[in-house]
C-alpha positions in Angstrom: 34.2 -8.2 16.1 36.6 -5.7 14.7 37.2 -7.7 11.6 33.8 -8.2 11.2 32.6 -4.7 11.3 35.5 -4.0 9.1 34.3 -6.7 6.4 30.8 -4.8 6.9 32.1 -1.4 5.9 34.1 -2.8 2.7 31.0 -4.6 1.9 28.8 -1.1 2.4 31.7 0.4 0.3 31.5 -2.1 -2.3 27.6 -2.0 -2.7 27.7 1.6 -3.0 30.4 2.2 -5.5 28.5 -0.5 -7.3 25.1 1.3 -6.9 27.4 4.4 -8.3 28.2 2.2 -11.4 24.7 1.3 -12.0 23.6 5.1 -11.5 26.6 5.9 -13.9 25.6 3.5 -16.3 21.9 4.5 -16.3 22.4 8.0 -16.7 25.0 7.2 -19.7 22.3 5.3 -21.6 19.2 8.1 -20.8 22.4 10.3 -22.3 23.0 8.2 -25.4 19.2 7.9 -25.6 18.8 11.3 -26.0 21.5 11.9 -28.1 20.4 9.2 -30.6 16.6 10.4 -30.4 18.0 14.5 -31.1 20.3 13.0 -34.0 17.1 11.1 -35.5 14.8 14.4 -35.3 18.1 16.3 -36.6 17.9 14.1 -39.8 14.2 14.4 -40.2 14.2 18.2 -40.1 17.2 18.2 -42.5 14.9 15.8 -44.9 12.0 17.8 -44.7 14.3 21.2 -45.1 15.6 19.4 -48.4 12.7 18.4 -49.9 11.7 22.0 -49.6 14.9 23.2 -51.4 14.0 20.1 -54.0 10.5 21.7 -54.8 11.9 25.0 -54.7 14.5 24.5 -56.9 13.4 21.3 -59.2 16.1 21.9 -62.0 18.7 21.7 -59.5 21.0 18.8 -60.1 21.6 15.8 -57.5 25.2 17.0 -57.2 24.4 20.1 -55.9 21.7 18.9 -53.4 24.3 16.4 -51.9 26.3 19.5 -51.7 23.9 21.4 -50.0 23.0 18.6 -47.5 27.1 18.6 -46.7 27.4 21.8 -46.1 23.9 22.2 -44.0 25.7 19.3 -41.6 28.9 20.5 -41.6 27.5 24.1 -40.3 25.8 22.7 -37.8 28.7 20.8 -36.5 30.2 24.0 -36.4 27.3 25.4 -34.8 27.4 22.4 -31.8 30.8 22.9 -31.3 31.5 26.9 -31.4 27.8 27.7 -30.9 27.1 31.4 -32.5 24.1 31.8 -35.4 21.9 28.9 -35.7 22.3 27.8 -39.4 20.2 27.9 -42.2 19.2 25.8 -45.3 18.8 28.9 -47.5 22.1 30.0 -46.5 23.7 26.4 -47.2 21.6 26.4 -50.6 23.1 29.2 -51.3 26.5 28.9 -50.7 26.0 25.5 -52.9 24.8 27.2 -55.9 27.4 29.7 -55.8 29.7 27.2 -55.9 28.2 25.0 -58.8 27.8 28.3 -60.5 31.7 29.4 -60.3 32.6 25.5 -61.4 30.6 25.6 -64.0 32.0 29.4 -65.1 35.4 28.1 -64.8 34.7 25.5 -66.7 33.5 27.9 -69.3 36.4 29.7 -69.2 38.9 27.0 -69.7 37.2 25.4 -72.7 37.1 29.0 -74.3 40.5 29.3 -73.3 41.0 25.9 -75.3 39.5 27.1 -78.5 41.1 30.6 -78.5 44.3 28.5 -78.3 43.0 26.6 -81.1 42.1 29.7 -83.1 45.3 31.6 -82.7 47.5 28.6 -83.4 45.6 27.6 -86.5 46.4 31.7 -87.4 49.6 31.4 -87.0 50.2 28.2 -88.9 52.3 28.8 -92.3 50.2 27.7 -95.6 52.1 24.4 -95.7 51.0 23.6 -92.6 47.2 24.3 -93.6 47.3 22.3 -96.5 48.9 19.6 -94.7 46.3 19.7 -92.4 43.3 20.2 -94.4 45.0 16.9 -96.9 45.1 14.7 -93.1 41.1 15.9 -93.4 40.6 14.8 -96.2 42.5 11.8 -96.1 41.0 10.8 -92.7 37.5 11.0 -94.4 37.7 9.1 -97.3 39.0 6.3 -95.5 35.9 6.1 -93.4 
């Protein structure tokens, strides 16, 4: 009798740490479920959010957009993590012209910076080297 109502017990224990599992297990998938299901509406706000900045801004090039859409989700991973402000498209649009804006300047500036090179070694070259290079010219074209 002893060993039976000890069997009994284990097999209470058993069947409820398995009823645990199962409980576990269901709330894990309504969590996933959720998760899944606030990631998908996530992505369809972000799509209609950039289609807005798209018909805002219809010059904007691709690269720039992509850039934008990186730095929207990369604030709101910081925003899901650290909580604080609630980020904004505008803000990420923003911050991604900015930066198009300063590549393209510095790219500016280094191609002037090129050509005043240019300039001020082409001034400093001695008249031999002028007429050398002017006769490589010249050569070069007539044998095209």
């Amino acid at each position: 009798t002893e060993l039976l109502a000890r069997l009994k017990t284990e097999d209470e224990i058993a069947r409820t740490i398995l009823k645990q599992m199962e409980e576990e297990e269901k709330k894990r998938k309504k969590e996933d479920e959720s998760r899944r299901q606030k990631e998908e509406d996530e992505a369809a706000i972000l799509a209609a959010e950039m289609e807005d900045v798209r018909e805002a801004n219809p010059d904007l090039p691709e690269l720039v957009l992509e850039n934008i859409r990186s730095i929207f989700t990369e604030m709101k991973k910081e925003y899901r993590e650290h909580g604080g402000r609630y980020p904004s498209i505008d803000f990420a649009a923003s911050l991604a012209k900015d930066q198009y804006k300063d590549a393209e300047r510095k790219l500016k500036q280094e191609k002037e910076e090129e050509e005043r090179k240019l300039v001020q070694n082409r001034n400093a070259e001695t008249r031999a080297e002028r007429a050398a290079r002017f006769a490589a010219a010249f050569d070069k074209k007539r044998q095209k």
